[in-house]
PARO-556230 format. One line per field, with one value per residue (C-alpha): residue in three letters; chain; x, y, z. Coordinates in Angstrom, 2 decimals, padded with zeros to 5 digits. Layout:
BEGIN
code <- c(ALA | ...)
unit <- c(A | ...)
x <- c(X | ...)
y <- c(Y | ...)
z <- c(Z | ...)
//
This chain:
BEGIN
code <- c(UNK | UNK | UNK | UNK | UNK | UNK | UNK | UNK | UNK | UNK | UNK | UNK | UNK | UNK | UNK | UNK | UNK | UNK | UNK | UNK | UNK | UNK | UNK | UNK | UNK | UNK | UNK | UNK | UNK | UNK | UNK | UNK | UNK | UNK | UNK | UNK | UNK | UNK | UNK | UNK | UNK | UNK | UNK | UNK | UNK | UNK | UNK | UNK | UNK | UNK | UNK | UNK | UNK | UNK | UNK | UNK | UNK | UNK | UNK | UNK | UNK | UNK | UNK | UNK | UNK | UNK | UNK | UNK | UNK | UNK | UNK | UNK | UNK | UNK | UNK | UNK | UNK | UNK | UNK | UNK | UNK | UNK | UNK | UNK | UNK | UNK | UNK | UNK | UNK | UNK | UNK | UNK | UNK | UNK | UNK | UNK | UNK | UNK | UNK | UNK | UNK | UNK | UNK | UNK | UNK | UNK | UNK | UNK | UNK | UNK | UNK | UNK | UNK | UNK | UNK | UNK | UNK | UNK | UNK | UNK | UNK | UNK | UNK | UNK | UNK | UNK | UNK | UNK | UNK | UNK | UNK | UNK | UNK | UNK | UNK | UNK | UNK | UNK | UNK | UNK | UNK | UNK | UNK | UNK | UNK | UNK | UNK | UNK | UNK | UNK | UNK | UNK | UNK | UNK | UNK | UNK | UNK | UNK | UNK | UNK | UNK | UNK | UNK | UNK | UNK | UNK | UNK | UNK | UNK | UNK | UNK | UNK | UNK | UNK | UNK | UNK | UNK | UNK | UNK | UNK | UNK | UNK | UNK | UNK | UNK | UNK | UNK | UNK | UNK | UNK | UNK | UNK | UNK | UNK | UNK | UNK | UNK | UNK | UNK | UNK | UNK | UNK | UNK | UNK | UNK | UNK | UNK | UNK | UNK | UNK | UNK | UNK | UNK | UNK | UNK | UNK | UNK | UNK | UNK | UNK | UNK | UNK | UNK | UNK | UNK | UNK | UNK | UNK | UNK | UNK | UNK | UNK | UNK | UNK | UNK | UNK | UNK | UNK | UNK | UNK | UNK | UNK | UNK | UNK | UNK | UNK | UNK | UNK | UNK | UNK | UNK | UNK | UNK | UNK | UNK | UNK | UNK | UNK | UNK | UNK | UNK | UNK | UNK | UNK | UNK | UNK | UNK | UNK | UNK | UNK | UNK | UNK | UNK | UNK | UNK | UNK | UNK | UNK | UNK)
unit <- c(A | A | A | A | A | A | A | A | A | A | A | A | A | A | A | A | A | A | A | A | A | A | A | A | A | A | A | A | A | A | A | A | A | A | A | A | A | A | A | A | A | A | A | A | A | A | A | A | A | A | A | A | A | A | A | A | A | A | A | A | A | A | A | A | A | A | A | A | A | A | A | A | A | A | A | A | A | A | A | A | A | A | A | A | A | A | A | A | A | A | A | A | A | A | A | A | A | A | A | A | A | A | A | A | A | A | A | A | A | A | A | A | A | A | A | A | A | A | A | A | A | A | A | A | A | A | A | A | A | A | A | A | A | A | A | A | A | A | A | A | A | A | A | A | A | A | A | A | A | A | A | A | A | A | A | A | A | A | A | A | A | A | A | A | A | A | A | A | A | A | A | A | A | A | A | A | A | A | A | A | A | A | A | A | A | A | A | A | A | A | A | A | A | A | A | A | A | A | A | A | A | A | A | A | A | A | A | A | A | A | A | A | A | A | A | A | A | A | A | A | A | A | A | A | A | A | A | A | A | A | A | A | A | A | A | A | A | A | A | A | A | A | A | A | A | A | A | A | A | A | A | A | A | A | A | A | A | A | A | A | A | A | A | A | A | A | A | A | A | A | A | A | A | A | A | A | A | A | A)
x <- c(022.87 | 019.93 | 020.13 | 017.62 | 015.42 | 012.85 | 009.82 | 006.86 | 004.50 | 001.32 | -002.03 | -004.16 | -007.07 | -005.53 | -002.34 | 001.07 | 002.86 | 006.42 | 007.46 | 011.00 | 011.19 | 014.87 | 016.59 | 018.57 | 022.39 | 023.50 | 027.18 | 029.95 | 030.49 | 028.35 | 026.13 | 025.51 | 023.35 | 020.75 | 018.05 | 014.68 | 010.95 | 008.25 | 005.67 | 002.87 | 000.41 | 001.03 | -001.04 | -001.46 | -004.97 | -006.86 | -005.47 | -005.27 | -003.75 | -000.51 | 000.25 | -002.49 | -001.35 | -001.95 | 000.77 | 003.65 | 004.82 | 008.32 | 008.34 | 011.67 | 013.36 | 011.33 | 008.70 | 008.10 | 009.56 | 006.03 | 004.20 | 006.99 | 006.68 | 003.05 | 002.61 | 005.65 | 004.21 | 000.67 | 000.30 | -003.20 | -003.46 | -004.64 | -002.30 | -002.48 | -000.05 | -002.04 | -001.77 | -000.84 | -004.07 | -006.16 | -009.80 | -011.92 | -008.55 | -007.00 | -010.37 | -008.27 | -005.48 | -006.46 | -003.10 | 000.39 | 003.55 | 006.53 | 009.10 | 011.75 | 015.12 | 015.56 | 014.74 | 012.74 | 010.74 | 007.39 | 005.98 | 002.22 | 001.14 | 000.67 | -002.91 | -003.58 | -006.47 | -007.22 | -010.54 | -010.43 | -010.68 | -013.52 | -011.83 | -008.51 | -005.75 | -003.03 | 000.46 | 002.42 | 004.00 | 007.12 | 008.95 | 008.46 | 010.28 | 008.82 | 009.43 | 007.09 | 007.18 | 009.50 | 007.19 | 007.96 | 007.32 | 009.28 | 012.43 | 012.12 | 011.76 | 014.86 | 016.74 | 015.48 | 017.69 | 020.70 | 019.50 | 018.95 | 022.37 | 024.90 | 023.70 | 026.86 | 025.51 | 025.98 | 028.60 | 028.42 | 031.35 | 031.61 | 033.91 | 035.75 | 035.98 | 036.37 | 035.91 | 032.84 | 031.16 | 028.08 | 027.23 | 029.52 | 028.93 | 029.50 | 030.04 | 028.46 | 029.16 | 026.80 | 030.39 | 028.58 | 029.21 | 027.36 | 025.89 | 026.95 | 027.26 | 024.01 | 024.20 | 023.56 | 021.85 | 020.88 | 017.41 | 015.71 | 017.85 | 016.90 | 019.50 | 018.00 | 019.68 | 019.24 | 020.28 | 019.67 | 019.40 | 020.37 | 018.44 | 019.39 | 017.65 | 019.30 | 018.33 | 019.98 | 018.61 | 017.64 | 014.38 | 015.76 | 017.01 | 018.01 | 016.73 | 019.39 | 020.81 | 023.94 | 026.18 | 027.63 | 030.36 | 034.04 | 035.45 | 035.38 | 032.01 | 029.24 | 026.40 | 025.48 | 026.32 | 024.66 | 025.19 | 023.93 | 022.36 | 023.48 | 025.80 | 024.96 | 024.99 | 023.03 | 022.32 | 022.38 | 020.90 | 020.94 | 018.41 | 019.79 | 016.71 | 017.89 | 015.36 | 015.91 | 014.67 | 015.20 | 015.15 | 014.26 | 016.08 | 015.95 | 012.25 | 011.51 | 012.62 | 010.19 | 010.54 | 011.51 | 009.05 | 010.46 | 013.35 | 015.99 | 016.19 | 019.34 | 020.03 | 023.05 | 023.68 | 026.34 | 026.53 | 027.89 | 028.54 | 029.00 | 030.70 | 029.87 | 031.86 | 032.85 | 033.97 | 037.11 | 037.92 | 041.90 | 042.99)
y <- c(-022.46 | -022.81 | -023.53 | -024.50 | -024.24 | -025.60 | -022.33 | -023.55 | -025.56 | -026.13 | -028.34 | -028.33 | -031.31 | -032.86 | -033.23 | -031.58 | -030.51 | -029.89 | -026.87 | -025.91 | -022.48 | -022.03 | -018.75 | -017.83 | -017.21 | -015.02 | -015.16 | -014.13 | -010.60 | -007.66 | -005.73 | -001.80 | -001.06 | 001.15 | 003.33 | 001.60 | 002.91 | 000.23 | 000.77 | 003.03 | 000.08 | -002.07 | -001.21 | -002.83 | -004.13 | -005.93 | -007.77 | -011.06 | -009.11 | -007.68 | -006.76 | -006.14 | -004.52 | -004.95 | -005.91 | -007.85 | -009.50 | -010.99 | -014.21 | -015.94 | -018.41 | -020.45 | -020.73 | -023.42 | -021.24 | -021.34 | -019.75 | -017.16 | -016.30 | -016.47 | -013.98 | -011.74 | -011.29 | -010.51 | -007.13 | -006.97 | -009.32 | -008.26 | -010.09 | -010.53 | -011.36 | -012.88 | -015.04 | -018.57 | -019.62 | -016.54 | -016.66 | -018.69 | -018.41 | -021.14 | -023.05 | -025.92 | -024.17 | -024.06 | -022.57 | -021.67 | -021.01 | -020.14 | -017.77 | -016.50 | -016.75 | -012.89 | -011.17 | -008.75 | -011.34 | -012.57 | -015.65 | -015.26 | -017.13 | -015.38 | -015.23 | -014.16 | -013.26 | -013.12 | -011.46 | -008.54 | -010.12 | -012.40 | -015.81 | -016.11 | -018.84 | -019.94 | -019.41 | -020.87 | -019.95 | -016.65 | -014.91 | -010.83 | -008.43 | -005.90 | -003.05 | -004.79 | -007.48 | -006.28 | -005.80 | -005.81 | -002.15 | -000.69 | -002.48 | -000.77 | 002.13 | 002.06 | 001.82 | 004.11 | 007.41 | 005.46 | 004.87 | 007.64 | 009.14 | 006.65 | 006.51 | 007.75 | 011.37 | 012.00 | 014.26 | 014.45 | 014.34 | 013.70 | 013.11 | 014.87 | 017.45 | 020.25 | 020.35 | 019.23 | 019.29 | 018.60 | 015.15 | 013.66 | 011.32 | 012.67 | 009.82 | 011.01 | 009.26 | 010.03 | 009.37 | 006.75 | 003.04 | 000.59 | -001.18 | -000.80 | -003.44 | -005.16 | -003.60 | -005.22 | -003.64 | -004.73 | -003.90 | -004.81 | -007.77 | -008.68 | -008.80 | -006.52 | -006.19 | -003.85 | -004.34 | -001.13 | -001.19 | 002.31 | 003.53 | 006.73 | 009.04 | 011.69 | 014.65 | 015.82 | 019.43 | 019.20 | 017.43 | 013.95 | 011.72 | 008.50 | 005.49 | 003.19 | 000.73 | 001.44 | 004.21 | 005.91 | 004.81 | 006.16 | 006.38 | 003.73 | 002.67 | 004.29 | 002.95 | 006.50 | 008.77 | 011.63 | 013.81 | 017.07 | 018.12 | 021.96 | 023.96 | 025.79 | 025.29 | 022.50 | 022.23 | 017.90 | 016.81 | 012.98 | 011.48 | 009.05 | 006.91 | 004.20 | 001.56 | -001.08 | -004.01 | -005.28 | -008.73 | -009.54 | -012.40 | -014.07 | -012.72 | -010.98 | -009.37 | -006.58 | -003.26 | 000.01 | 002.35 | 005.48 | 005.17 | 007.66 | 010.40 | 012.23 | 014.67 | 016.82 | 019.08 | 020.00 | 022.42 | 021.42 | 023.75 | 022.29 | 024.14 | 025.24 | 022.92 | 024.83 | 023.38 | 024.28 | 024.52 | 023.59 | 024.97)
z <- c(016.78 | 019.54 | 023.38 | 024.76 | 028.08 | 029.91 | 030.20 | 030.58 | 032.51 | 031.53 | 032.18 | 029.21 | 030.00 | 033.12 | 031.30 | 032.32 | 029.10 | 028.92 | 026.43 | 025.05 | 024.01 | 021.78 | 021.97 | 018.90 | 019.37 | 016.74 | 015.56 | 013.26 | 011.92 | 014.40 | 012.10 | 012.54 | 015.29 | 014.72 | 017.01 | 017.03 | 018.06 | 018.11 | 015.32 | 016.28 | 015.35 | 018.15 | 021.02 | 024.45 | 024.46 | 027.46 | 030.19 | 028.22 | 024.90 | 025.46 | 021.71 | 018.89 | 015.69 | 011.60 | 009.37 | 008.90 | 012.13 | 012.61 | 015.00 | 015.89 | 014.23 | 017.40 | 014.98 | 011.77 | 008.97 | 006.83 | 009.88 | 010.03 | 006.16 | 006.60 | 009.47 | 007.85 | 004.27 | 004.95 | 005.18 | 005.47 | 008.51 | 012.38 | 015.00 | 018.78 | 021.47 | 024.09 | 027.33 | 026.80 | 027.96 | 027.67 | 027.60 | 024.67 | 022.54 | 024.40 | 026.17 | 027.35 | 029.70 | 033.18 | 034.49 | 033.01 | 034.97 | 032.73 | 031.23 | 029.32 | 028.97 | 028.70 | 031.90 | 030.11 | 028.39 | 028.46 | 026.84 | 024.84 | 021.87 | 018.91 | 016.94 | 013.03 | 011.22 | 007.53 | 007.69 | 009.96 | 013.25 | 012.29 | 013.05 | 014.56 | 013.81 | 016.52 | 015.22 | 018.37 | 021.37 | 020.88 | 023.75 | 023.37 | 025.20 | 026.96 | 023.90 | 021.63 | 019.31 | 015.57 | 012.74 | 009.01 | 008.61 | 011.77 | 010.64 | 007.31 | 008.94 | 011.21 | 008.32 | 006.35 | 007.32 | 006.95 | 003.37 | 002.38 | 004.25 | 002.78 | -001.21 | -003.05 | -004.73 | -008.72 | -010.41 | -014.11 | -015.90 | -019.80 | -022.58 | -024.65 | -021.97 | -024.14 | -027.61 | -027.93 | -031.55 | -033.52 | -034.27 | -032.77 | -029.61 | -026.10 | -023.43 | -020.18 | -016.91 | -013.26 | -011.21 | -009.26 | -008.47 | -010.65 | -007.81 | -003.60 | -001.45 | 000.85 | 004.66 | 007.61 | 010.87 | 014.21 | 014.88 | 018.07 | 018.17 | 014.45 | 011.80 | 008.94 | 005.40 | 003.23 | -000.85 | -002.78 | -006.59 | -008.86 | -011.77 | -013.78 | -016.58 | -017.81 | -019.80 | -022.50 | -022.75 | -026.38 | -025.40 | -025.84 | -022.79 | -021.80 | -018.72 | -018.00 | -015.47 | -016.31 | -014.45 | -017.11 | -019.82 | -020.65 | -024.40 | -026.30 | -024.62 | -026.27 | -023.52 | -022.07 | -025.09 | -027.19 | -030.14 | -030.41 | -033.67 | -033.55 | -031.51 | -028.12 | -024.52 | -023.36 | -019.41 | -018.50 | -015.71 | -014.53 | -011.79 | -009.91 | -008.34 | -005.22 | -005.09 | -002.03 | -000.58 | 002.88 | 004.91 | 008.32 | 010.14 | 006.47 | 005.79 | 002.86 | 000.55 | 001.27 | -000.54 | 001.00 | 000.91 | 000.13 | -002.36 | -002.73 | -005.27 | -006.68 | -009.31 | -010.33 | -013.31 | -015.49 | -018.92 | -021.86 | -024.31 | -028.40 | -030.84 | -034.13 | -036.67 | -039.84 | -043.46 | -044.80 | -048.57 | -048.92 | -052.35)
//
């Protein structure tokens, strides 16, 4: 859902022009809020560019969804906030009178370059507050200390609990969730979701071990087992690695940068089966 306003004004070549800028009206459940510093890469430049930076840029809904993928995924691309009619970027604008629906708001049109600042491509008119535009890589990294705060930890348990003997299987189990649900935040205004994905190795301590994507198993399932060829006490560890991926206002996925890493420990100690000669 959209409303809409009248912003700008502009004569480009003689001509008045007549510009709706839409300002997204976000509904239905509220997401967690969560604290949110503009990335260190965008700079105020000269008088004409208000935001420069390199990287993936979010622009609002506002904005054809192609140029918004576009401008998002490259990661390699320079970017500019500038004037409406700034300079030899926009040659035909003689004057512009507009704004924003926010108060804090300002309207600039938004410029992308694939090779380093060589040529520049217009990518339309966006409102920005006066924070600083959201970028690909400071949503990720809003999230990222609730990520790594609200992974469920590992306890291994195993089965049979006691008892344990030689070649026969042990069923080990991490105590953790298959999967955990996707999360949503509020960042900067921007709905960001976050979908982590679990791996686990574990290590056997006889020099054998085990990568899976599954949790763990209980008796009868035999999915994380081992048998132990002699008896002894065998220390197990299990690394639990979270993964994630993340969207911004329905851009993306883009991957997390720094995923999450768990481990516990347990000792298991196997018996020493004998043979028994009934008479």
């Amino acid at each position: 859902m959209h409303k809409y306003s009248h912003r700008l004004l502009a004569v480009t070549m003689g001509v008045l022009v007549l510009v709706l800028v839409s300002e997204s009206v976000l509904g239905g459940a509220r997401a967690q809020a969560v604290p949110w510093t503009p990335s260190v890469d965008i700079t105020v430049d000269d008088e004409a560019d208000r935001f420069v930076g390199t990287g993936g840029l979010v622009l609002p809904a506002t904005v054809a969804e192609g140029t918004r993928r576009e401008v998002a995924e490259c990661t390699e691309c320079r970017w500019r906030l500038r004037e409406p009619c700034a300079g030899v970027f926009a040659p035909g604008c003689i004057i512009v009178l507009y704004s924003c629906a926010g108060v804090d708001e300002q309207l600039l049109r938004a410029w992308l370059s694939h090779d380093g600042g060589a040529t520049w491509q217009n990518r339309g008119l966006i409102c920005v507050s006066a924070a600083g535009p959201v970028t690909v890589a400071a949503a990720g990294a809003a999230v990222q200390d609730d990520f790594e705060r609200s992974m469920p930890s590992s306890r291994i348990t195993y089965q049979p609990g006691r008892g344990v003997l030689p070649y026969l299987p042990v069923i080990f189990d991490s105590g953790q969730p298959q999967s955990v649900p996707s999360t949503s935040y509020q960042v900067a205004g921007q709905e960001v979701v976050l979908s982590p994905t679990p791996r686990w190795t574990w290590d056997f301590g006889d020099g054998t071990g085990l990568a899976t994507a599954i949790a763990g198993s209980a008796f009868p399932d035999l999915a994380v087992a081992h048998g132990y060829s002699r008896g002894g006490r065998y220390r197990v560890m299990v690394t639990t690695i979270w993964s994630a991926t993340y969207t911004v206002d329905g851009l993306g996925p883009f991957p997390v940068p720094a995923p999450v890493t768990q481990t516990d420990t347990t000792v298991v100690p196997v018996g020493q089966a004998r043979g028994v000669l009934i008479p």
